[in-house]
C-alpha positions in Angstrom: 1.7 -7.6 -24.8 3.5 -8.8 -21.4 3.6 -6.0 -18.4 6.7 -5.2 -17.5 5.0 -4.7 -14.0 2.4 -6.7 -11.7 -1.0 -5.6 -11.8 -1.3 -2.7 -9.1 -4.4 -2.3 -7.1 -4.7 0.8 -4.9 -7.0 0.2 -1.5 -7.9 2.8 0.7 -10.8 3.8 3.1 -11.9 7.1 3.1 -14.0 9.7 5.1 -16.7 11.2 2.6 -14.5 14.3 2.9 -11.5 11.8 1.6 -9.2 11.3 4.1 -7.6 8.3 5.3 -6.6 9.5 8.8 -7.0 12.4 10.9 -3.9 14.9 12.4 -3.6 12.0 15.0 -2.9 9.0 13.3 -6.6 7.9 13.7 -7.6 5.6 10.4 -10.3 3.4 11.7 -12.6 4.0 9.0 -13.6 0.6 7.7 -16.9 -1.6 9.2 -16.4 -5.4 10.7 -18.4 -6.5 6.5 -15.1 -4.1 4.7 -12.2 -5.8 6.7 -13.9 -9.1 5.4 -13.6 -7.8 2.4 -10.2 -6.6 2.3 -8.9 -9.4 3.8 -10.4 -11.5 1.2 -9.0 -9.2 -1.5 -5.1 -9.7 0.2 -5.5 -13.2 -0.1 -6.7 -13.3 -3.8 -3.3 -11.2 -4.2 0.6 -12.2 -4.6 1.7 -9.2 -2.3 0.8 -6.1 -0.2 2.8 -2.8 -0.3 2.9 -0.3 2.5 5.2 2.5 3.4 7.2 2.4 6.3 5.3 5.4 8.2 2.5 2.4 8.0 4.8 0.0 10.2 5.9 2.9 12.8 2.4 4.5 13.3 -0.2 0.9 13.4 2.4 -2.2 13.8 0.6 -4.4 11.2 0.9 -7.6 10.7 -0.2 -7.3 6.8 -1.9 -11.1 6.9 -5.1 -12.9 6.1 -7.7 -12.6 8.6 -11.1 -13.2 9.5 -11.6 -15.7 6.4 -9.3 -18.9 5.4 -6.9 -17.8 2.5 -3.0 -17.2 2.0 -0.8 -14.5 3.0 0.5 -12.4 0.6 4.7 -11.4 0.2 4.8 -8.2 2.5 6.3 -5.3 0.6 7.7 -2.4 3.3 8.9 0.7 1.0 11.7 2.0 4.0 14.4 3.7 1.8 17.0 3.6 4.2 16.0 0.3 5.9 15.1 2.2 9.5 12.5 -0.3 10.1 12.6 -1.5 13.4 13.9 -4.6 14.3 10.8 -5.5 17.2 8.3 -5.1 14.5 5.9 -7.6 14.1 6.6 -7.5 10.3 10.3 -8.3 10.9 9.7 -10.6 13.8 7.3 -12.6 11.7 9.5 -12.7 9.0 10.5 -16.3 9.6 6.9 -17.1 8.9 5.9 -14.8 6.2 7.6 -14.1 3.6 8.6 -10.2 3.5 10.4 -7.7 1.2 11.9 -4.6 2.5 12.3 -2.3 -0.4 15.4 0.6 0.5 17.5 2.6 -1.5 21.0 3.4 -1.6 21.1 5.7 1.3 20.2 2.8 3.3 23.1 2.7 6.1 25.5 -0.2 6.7 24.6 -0.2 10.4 20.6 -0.9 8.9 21.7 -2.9 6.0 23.3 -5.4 8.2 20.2 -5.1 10.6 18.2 -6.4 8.1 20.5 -9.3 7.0 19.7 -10.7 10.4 16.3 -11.4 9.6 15.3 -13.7 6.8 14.1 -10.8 5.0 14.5 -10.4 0.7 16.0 -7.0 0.6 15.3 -5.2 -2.9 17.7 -2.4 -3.3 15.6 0.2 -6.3 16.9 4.0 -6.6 19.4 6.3 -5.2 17.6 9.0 -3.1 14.5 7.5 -2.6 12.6 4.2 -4.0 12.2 4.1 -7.5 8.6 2.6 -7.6 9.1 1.4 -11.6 12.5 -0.1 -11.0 11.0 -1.7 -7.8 7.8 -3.2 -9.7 10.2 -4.7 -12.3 12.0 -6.1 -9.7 9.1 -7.7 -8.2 7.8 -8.9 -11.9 11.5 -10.9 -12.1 10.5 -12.6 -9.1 7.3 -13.7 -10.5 5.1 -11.4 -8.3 1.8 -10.7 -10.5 -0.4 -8.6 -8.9 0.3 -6.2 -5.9 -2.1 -4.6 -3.6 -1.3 -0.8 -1.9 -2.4 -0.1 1.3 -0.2 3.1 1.4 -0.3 6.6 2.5 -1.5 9.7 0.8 2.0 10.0 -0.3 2.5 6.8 -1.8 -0.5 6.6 -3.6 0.6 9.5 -5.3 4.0 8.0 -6.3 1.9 5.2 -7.9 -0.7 8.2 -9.2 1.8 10.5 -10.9 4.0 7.7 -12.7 1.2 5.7 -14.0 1.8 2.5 -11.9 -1.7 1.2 -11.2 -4.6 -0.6 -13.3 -7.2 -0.6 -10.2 -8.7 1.7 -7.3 -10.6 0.4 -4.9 -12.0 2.9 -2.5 -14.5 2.0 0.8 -16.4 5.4 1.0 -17.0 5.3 5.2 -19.7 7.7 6.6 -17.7 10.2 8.9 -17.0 13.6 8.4 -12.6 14.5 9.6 -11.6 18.2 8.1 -8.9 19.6 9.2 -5.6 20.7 7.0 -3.6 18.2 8.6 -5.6 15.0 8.0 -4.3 13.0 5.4 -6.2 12.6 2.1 -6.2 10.1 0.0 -3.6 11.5 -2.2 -1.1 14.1 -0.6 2.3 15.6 -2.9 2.1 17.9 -5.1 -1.0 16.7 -7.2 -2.1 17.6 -10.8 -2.6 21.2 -11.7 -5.2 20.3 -14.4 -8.0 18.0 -14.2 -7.3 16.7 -17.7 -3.9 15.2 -16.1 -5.6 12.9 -14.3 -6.2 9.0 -15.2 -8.9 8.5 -17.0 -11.0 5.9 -14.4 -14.1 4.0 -15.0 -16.7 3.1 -12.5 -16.7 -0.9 -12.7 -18.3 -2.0 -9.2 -20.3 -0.7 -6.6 -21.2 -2.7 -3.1 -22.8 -1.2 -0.9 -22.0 -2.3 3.0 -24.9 -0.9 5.5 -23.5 2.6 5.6 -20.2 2.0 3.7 -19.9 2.4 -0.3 -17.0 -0.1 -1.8 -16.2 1.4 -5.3 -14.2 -0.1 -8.0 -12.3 2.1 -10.7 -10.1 0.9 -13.7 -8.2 2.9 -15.6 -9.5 2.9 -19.3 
C-alpha cells in the first residue's frame, strides 16, 4: 500500500523529567556526540519541520553540520506567514531550499512578504495548518520522509492525528520542573492511557550520560 504521507519522524531532547525547555526558552539539552547524531539523522532525511515559535525564539539555520551530508527542504509551519523577513531561514532561502507552510488567515501584507523571497509557499487549512492536508502536499512534491524538531505543541498535532511512524527521543541527564517548562507533548493530551499509540522500543544508544531511544509505532 502507497502512504498518502512521508514517513514522519519525531526528534526531541528531553530532561529525565521530559521537558524540552525551561519557562525561559532554555533547550540546550543535547551533548557535542547527540548533535552529531542529529545532524547525521537531517541529512539522511528529505525535510525538517519546525514551528514558527522555533524561528522567533533560537534563529536556526535548520542545516547539516558537524558531518559532510545534504541539507534537507526546511519546512516552517507559520499560519499566517509572520515569519520575519531577517531570519536566517528566509535570508538563506536563496541557498536552501525552504517551505513556509500558512493558512488562509495569512495577511496580504505577509503573503506578499514572502513572495519576495524565493520561498515555496504551501497554503493547508483555514484557521490554522492542517498537518494531513499539509503532509499530502508535501508527498505531491515527492518529499518522502520528514523529520520534526517541533514544540510540545506540534508534536501533539502529529500525536493526536496519527501522523508519525518514528520517535526518537535523546534522554539528557538534568532535572527542569516547573509548570511552565515545556514538555515534550503540551495540548490537551489523552485522557486514557489506552488512547495512546501503541510504540515499540527498537534502538537504544547510549551517549556517556545521554540515552538516544528509538520507538515505532506497531
Amino acid at each position: 500500500m502507497v502512504k498518502s504521507r512521508p514517513h514522519v519522524t519525531l526528534s526531541a531532547a528531553t530532561s529525565i523529567d521530559g521537558k524540552i525547555a525551561t519557562d525561559t526558552g532554555d533547550s540546550k539539552l543535547s551533548s557535542k556526540q547527540d548533535s552529531v547524531r542529529l545532524h547525521k539523522l537531517r541529512s539522511q532525511v528529505d525535510a525538517i519541520l519546525v514551528g514558527k515559535n522555533t524561528v522567533l525564539i533560537d534563529d536556526p539555520m535548520l542545516t547539516v553540520r558537524h558531518i559532510k551530508g545534504k541539507n534537507p527542504i526546511r519546512i516552517i509551519l507559520d499560519s499566517k506567514g509572520s515569519i520575519s523577513k531577517n531570519s536566517k531561514i528566509i535570508q538563506t532561502s536563496n541557498k536552501i531550499p525552504t517551505i513556509i507552510a500558512v493558512s488562509h488567515q495569512i495577511s496580504k501584507s505577509n503573503l506578499d512578504k514572502l513572495k519576495k523571497f524565493p520561498i515555496d509557499i504551501i497554503v493547508a487549512g483555514n484557521d490554522s495548518i492542517n498537518i494531513k492536508l499539509l503532509l499530502k502536499k508535501l508527498s505531491d512534491k515527492k518529499i518522502k520522509s520528514v523529520l520534526v524538531e517541533g514544540g510540545g505543541i506540534i508534536n501533539w498535532e502529529f500525536i493526536k492525528y496519527d501522523l508519525f511512524d518514528d520517535l526518537i527521543i535523546t534522554l539528557s541527564p538534568f532535572l527542569i520542573g516547573g509548570k511552565n517548562a515545556v514538555s515534550l507533548i503540551e495540548g490537551d493530551g489523552f485522557k486514557k492511557i489506552s488512547n495512546s499509540p501503541n510504540l515499540r522500543l527498537k534502538h537504544i544508544k547510549r551517549l556517556k550520560n545521554h540515552l538516544v531511544l528509538k520507538y515505532s509505532k506497531v
